[in-house]
Structures are given as structure tokens and as C-alpha cells.
C-alpha positions as CSV (number, residue, x, y, z in Angstrom):
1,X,-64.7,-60.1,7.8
2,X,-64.4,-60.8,12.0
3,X,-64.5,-57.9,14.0
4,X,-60.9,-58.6,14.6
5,X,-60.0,-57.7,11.2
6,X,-61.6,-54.4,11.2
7,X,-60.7,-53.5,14.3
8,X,-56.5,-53.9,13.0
9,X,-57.5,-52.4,10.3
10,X,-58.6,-49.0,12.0
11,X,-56.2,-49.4,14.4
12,X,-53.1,-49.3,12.1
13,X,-51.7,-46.1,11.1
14,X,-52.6,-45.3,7.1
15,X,-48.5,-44.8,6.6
16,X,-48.1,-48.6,7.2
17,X,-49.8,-48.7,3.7
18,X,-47.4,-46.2,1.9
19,X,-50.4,-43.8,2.2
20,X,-48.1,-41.3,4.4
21,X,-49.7,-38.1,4.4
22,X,-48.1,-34.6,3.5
23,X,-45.6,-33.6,6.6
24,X,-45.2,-30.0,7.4
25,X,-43.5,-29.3,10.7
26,X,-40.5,-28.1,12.5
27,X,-37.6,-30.4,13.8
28,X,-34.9,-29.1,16.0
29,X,-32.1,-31.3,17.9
30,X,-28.7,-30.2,19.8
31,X,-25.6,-31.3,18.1
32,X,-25.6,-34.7,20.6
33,X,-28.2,-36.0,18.7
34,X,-27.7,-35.2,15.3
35,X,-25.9,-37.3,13.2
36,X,-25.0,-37.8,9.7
37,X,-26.1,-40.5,7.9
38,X,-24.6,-39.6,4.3
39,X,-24.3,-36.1,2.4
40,X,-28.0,-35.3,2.2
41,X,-29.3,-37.6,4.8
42,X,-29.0,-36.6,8.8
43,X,-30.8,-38.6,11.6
44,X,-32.4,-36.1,14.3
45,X,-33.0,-37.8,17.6
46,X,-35.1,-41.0,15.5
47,X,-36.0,-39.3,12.7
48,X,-34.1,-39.7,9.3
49,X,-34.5,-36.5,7.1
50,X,-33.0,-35.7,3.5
51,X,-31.9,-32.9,2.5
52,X,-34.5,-31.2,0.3
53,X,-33.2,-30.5,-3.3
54,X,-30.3,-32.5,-2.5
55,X,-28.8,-35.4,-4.0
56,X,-25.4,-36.9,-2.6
57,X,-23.3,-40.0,-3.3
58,X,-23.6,-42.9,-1.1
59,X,-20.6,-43.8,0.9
60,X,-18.6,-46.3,-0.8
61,X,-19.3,-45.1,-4.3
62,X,-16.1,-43.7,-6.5
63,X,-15.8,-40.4,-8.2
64,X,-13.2,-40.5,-10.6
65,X,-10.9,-37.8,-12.1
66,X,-8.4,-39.3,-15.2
67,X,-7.7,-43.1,-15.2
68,X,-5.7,-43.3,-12.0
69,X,-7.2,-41.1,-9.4
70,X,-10.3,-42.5,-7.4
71,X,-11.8,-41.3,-4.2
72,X,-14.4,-42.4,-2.2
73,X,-17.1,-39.1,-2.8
74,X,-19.9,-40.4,-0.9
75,X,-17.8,-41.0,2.4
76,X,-16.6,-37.1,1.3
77,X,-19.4,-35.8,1.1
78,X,-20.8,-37.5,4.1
79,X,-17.7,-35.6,5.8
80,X,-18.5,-32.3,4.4
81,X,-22.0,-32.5,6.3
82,X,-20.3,-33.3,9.5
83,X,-17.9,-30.4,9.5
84,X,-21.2,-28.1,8.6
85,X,-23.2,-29.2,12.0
86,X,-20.2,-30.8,13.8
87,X,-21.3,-28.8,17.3
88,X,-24.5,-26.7,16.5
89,X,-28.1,-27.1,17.0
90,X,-29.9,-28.2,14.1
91,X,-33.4,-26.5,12.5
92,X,-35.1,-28.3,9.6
93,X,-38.4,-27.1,8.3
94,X,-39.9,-30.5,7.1
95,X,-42.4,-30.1,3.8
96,X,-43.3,-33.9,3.1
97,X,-41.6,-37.6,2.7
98,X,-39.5,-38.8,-0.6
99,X,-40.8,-42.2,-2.1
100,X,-38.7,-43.7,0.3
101,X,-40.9,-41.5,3.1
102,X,-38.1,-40.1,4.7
103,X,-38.6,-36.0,6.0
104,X,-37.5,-34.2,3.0
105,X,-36.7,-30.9,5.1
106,X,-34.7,-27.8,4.3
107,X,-32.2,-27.5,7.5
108,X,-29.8,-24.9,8.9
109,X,-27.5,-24.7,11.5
110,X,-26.0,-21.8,13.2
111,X,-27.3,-19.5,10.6
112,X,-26.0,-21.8,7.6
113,X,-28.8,-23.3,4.8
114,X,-27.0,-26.9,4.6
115,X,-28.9,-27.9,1.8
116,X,-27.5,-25.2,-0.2
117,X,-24.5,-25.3,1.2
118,X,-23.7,-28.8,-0.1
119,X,-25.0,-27.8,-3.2
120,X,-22.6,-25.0,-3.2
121,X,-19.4,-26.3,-1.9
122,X,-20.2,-28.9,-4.6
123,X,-20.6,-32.1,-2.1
124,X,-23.9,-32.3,-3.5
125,X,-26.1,-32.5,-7.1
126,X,-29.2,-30.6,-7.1
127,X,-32.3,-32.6,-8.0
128,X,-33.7,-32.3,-11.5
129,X,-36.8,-30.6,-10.5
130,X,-35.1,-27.5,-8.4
131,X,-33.9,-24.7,-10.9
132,X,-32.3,-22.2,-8.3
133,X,-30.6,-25.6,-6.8
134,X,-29.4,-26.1,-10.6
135,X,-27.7,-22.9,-10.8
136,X,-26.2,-23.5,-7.4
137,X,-24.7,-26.9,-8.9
138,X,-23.3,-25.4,-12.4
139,X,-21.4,-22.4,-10.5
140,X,-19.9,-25.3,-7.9
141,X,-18.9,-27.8,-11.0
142,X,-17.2,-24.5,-13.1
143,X,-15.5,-23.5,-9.9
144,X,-14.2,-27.5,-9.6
145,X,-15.5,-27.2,-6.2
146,X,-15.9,-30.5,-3.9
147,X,-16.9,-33.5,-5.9
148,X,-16.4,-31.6,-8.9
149,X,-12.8,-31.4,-8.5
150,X,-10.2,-31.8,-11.2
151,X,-13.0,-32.7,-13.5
152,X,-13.9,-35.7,-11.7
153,X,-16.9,-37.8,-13.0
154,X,-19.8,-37.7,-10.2
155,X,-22.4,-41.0,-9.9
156,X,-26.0,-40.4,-9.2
């Protein structure tokens, strides 16, 4: 092996080889620099960070309540995340990467958990793993909140 070889080697960061270690910190950005990617997914300043416990619908993908009524839940739910930091600071306490190493993070702004809120409002499923995020999601599909409207059928 040439010395060049080694020295990239120790010179590249061990994340570039999917070994990302464990993240714990604390991100905070004003409202100019948040922005919502989709319903569980915000970008703070240059850093993209999920919602932890969250899952939402891509924009673009249908829910569908009875043969003839379609909407587009992913660009909903994408909108219901915007309405809950439109103007306020955001706070997310990060705890780790998903497999796709995004910030997994549990974030709040002014005073309001979003990832439970968009479990709550229903504009979000709870992942399979998270059994208080769970509950949330059954008491938002019986009330028929958000994507759960009219009985609709929600993708993920």
C-alpha cells in the first residue's frame, strides 16, 4: 500500500464508509432557516433531520377515501409541518442517524413537540417500534383526524 493510500485513508471521515457514529446533540435554527422538506423531514440551516418516531407520506403519493376521492397526503402533510413552525425558532434534540443517516431528532417549536404533534393531528404514522407513538396514531385514525379522514386509506 503507498503512503498515499493510507494517508486518504486516515484522512477521510469514518461516516464516508456508512460507519456514522451515534449523534447526540442539540440543533436550534430561527424560522429563516428552517424549512420543510416533507411531513417528518425539516432541513435546519444544512442539516436534514427526521422526525423521530415519525413516518409521513412523501409528496406526490395518494391517500384515498371511496373510489372517487384522491388527495395528495404527502404534499398535506408536508403543509401541516409548515403551519406548525411557519415563524418560530426550532429545537431538536438529535439521538442518532436512520439507515439513510439523516438526524433522527425529537423537535419543538414554541413550546409544541412536532413529532407528536403530527402524530396526533394524524399527518403522520408512528413507527412500528414506538408504543406511546402507537397509541398517539390509533386515537388520531378513530378521531378521522388528518390523513385519516373519511376513512381514507394511508401509504407507507
Amino acid at each position: 500500500m503507498t503512503s498515499f493510500a493510507v494517508m486518504l485513508m486516515v484522512a477521510l471521515p469514518a461516516d464516508l464508509f456508512g460507519r456514522a457514529s451515534n449523534l447526540t446533540t442539540t440543533l436550534a435554527a430561527e424560522s429563516p432557516q428552517v424549512a420543510v422538506v416533507d411531513g417528518d423531514t425539516l432541513r435546519m440551516r444544512d442539516t436534514l433531520v427526521r422526525l423521530r418516531g415519525t413516518v409521513a407520506p412523501s409528496r406526490g403519493q395518494v391517500c384515498q377515501s371511496g373510489p372517487a376521492m384522491t388527495v395528495d397526503c404527502g404534499t398535506a402533510s408536508s403543509t401541516a409541518l409548515a403551519g406548525l413552525v411557519r415563524g418560530r425558532a426550532v429545537a431538536c434534540q438529535a439521538n442518532g442517524r436512520d439507515r439513510h443517516g439523516f438526524v433522527l431528532a425529537d423537535c419543538e417549536a414554541a413550546g409544541v413537540n412536532l413529532n407528536h404533534a403530527m402524530v396526533s393531528q394524524g399527518w403522520a404514522r408512528a413507527e412500528l417500534d414506538d408504543a406511546a407513538m402507537q397509541a398517539t396514531e390509533r386515537e388520531a385514525q378513530r378521531a378521522k383526524r388528518g390523513l385519516w379522514w373519511g376513512g381514507s386509506t394511508v401509504p407507507l
